[in-house]
C-alpha positions as CSV (number, residue, x, y, z in Angstrom):
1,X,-154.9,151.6,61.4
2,X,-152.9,149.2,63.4
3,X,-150.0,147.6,61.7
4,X,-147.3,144.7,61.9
5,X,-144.1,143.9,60.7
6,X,-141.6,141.1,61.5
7,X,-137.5,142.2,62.6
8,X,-135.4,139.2,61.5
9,X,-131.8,138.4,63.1
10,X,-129.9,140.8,60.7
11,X,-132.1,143.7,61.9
12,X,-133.7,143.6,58.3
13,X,-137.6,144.5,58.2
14,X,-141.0,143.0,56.5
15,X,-143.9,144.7,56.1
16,X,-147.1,142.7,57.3
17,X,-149.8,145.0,56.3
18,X,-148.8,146.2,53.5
19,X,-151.6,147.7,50.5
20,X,-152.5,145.5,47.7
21,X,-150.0,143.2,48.8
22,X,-150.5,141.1,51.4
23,X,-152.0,141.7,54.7
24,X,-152.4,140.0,58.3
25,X,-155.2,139.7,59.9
26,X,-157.7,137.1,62.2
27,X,-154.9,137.9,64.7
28,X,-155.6,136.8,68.6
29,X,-153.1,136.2,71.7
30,X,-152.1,139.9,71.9
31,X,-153.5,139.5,75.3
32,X,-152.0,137.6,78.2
33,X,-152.4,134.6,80.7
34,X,-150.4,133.9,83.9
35,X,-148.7,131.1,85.5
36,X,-150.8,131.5,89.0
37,X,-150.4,129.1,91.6
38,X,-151.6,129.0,95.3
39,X,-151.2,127.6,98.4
40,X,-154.0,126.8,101.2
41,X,-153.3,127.9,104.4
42,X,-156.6,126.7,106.6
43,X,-159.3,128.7,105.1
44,X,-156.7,131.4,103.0
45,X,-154.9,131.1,100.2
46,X,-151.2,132.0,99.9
47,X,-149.7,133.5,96.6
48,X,-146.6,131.6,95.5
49,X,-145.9,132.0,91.5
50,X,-147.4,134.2,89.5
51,X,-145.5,134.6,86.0
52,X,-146.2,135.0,82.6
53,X,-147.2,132.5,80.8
54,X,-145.8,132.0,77.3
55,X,-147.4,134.0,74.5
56,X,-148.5,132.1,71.1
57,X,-149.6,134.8,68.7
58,X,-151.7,133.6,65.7
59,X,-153.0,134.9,62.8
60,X,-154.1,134.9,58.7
61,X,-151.7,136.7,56.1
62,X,-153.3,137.1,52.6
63,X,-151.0,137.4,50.1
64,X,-152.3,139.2,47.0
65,X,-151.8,138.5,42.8
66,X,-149.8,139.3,40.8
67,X,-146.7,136.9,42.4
68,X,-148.8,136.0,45.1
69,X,-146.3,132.9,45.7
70,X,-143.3,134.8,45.2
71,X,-144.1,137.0,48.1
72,X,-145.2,133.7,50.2
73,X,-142.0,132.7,49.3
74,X,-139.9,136.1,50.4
75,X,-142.0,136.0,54.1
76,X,-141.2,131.8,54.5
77,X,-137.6,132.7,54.0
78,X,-137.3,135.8,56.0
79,X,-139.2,134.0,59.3
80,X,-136.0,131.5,59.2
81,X,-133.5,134.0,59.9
82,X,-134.3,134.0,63.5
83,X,-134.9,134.6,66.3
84,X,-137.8,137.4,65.1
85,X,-138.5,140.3,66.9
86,X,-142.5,141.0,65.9
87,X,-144.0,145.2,65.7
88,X,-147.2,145.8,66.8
89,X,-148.4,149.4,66.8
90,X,-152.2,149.7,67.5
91,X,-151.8,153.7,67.1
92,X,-148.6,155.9,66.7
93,X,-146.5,153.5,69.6
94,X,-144.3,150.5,68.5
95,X,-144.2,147.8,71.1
96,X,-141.9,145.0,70.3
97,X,-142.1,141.3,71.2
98,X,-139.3,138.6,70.4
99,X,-140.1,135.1,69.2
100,X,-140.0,132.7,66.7
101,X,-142.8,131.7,63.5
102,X,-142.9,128.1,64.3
103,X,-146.1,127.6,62.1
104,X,-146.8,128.2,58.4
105,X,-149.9,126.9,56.9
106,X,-150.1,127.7,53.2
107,X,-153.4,127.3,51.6
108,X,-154.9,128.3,47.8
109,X,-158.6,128.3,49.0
110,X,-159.2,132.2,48.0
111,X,-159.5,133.5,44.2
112,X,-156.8,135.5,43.6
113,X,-154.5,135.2,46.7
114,X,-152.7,133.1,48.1
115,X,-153.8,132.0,52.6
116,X,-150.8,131.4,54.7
117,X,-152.4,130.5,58.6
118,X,-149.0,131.5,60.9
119,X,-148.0,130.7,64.6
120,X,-145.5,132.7,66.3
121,X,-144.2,131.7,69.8
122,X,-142.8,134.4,72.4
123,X,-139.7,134.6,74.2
124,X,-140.3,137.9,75.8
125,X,-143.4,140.0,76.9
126,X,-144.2,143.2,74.6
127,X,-141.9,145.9,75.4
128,X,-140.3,149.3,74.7
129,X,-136.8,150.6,73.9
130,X,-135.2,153.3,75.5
131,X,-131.7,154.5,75.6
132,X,-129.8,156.7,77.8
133,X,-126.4,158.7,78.3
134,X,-125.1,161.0,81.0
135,X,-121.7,162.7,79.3
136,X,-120.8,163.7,83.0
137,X,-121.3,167.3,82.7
138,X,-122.9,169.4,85.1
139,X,-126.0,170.2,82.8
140,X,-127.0,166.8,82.7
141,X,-127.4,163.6,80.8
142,X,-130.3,163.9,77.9
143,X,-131.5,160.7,77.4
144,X,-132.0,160.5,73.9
145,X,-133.4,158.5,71.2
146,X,-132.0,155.6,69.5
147,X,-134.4,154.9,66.9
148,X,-136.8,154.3,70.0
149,X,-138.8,156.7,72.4
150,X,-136.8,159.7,74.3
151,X,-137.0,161.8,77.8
152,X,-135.1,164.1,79.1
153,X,-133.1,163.8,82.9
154,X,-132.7,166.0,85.0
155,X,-128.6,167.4,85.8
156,X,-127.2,164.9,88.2
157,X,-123.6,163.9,87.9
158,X,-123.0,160.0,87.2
159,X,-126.4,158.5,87.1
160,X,-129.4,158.6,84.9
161,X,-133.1,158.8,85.3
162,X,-135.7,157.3,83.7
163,X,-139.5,157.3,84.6
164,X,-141.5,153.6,83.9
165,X,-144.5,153.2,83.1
166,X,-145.4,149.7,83.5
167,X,-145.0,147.5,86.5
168,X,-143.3,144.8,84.9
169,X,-139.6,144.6,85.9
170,X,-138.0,145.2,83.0
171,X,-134.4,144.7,82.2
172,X,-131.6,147.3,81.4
173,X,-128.0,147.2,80.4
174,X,-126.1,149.8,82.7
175,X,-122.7,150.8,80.5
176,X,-119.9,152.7,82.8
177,X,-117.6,154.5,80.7
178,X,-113.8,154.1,81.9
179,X,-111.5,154.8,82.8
180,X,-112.9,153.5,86.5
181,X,-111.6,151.7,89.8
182,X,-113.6,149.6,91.4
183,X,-117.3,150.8,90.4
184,X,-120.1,150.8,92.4
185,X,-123.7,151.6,91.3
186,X,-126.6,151.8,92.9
187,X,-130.8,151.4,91.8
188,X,-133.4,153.6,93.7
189,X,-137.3,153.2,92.6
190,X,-139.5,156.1,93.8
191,X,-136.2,156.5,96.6
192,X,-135.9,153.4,97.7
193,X,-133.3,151.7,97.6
194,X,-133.0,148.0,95.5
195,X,-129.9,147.4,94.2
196,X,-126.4,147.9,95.0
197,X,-123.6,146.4,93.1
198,X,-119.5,146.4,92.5
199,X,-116.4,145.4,91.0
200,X,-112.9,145.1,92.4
201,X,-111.0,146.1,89.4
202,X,-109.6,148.5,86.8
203,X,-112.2,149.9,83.6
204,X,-109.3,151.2,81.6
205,X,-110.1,154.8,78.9
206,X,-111.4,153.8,75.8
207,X,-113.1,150.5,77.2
208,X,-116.5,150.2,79.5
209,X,-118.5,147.9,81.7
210,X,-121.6,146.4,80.9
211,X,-124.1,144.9,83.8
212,X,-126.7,143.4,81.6
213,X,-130.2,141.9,82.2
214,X,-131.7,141.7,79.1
215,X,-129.9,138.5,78.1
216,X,-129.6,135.4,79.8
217,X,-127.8,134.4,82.0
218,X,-126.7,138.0,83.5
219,X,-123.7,139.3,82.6
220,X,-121.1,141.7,83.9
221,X,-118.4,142.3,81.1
222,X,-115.8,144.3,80.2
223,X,-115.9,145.4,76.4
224,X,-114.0,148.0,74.3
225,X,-116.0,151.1,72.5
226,X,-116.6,148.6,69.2
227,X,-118.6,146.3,71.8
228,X,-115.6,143.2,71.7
229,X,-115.5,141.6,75.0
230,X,-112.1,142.5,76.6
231,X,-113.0,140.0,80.0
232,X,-115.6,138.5,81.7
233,X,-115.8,140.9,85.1
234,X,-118.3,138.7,87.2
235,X,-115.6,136.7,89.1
236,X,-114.5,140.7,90.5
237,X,-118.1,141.6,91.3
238,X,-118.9,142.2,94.9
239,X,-120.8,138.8,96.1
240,X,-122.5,140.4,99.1
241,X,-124.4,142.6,96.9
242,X,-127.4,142.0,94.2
243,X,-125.4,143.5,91.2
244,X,-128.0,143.1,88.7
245,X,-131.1,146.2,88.0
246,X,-134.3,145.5,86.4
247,X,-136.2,148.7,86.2
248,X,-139.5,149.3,88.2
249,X,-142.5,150.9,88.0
250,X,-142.4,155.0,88.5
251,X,-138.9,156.7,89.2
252,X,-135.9,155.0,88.8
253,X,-132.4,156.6,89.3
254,X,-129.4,154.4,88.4
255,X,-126.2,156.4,89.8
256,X,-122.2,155.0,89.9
257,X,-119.6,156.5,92.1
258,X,-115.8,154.7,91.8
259,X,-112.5,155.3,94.0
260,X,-111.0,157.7,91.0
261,X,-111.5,161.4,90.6
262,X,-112.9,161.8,87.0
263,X,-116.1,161.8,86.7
264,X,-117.7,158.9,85.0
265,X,-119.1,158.4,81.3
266,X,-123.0,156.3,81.6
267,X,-125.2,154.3,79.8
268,X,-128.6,152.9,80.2
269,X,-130.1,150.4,77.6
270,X,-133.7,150.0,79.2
271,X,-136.1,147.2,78.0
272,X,-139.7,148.6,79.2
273,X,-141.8,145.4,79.3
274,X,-145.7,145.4,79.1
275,X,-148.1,142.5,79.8
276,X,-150.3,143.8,77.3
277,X,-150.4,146.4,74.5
């Protein structure tokens, strides 16, 4: 049976189908619509947007007796810790989607429950989690799980691989490990070549660098190992290059060279994005 449940912004977790409690259903806008636009060139047409449109997912929760307020009460107060983060798992896979409820309708028309109509609006397509390290040994970087799906990669030195299955880009947070002078990285899909990117600077031990496209706007910081920033690094970055990675469909290798001789510490935070589920 497929099942929902609503992230809030402390990372804390309610159940929306849960058994003789209360239970959401009537739901529609799991699909998706684009932003398609044209141009007419004599008797052809030339593409020249095509993005996704903004998701509004809608839907009925019942909430059950005995309490049946109280628990309408619990979910109203939960949806205003935002911004949400809504599960959807129509088998055994979680896809996330982030958002907030910006509709509540509460209604007493049903004997013995309580009818709350609710609107949630989306920030981000549907997506997957994925996490990655390469610990710079010879054997290879396992990318493993953090609370979200895991692969394996295969033994290369400083840089990490990770298969996509959607053709989405979807945005990653690449994390080199100092110490590090002047870093360089570089993003191949199925071997080609897409991004390059650098900074003219010092990553000293015990602190990293974070090139990060799943937040807006992109950032390239500099942050010690408890994640507080030490400096913003974008002013160093190399101008002539792209500098920022979102992932692509198939193959893609994300690997970092720098002008010292150890060999570097990475991370890959990849945000696997899905038009539909």
């Amino acid at each position: 049976m497929r099942n929902f449940r609503l992230i809030n912004n402390d990372g804390a977790s309610y159940n929306l189908t849960e058994k003789g409690a209360l239970f959401f259903y009537n739901v529609d806008g799991l699909g998706y619509d684009r932003d398609v636009q044209f141009q007419r060139i004599g008797d052809h047409l030339s593409l020249i947007n095509d993005n996704l449109g903004q998701g509004t997912i809608t839907g009925i929760i019942k909430f059950w007796n005995p309490d049946a307020y109280g628990k309408y009460f619990k979910f109203a107060q939960f949806c205003q810790n935002k911004p949400l983060k809504l599960v959807y798992a129509p088998e055994s896979t979680e896809f996330f989607r982030s958002g907030y409820v910006t509709k509540i309708g509460k209604s007493e028309s049903e004997s013995g429950a309580l009818v709350a109509t609710v609107e949630f609006k989306t920030t981000t397509p549907w997506y997957r989690m994925f996490t990655s390290f390469n610990s710079g040994e010879i054997k290879g970087g396992k990318i493993y799980d953090f609370k979200y799906d895991y692969q394996y990669s295969e033994g290369i030195q400083q840089a990490i691989i990770l298969n996509s299955d959607s053709y989405q880009d979807s945005p990653c947070k690449l994390t080199i490990f100092g110490p590090a002078t002047n870093p360089r990285w570089s993003h191949y899909v199925n071997n080609r070549l897409m991004v390059t990117g650098m900074i003219k600077g010092s990553i000293e031990a015990n602190h990293k660098l974070v090139i990060d496209t799943t937040t807006i706007p992109y950032s390239i910081c500099q942050y010690d190992l408890s994640d507080n920033l030490i400096s913003d690094m974008y002013q160093l970055s190399d101008y002539s290059t792209e500098r920022f990675i979102t992932l692509g469909y198939g193959e893609n290798i994300v690997s970092v060279t720098h002008s010292g001789s150890n060999i570097l510490k990475l991370g890959l935070e990849a945000r696997i994005e899905y038009a539909t589920v």
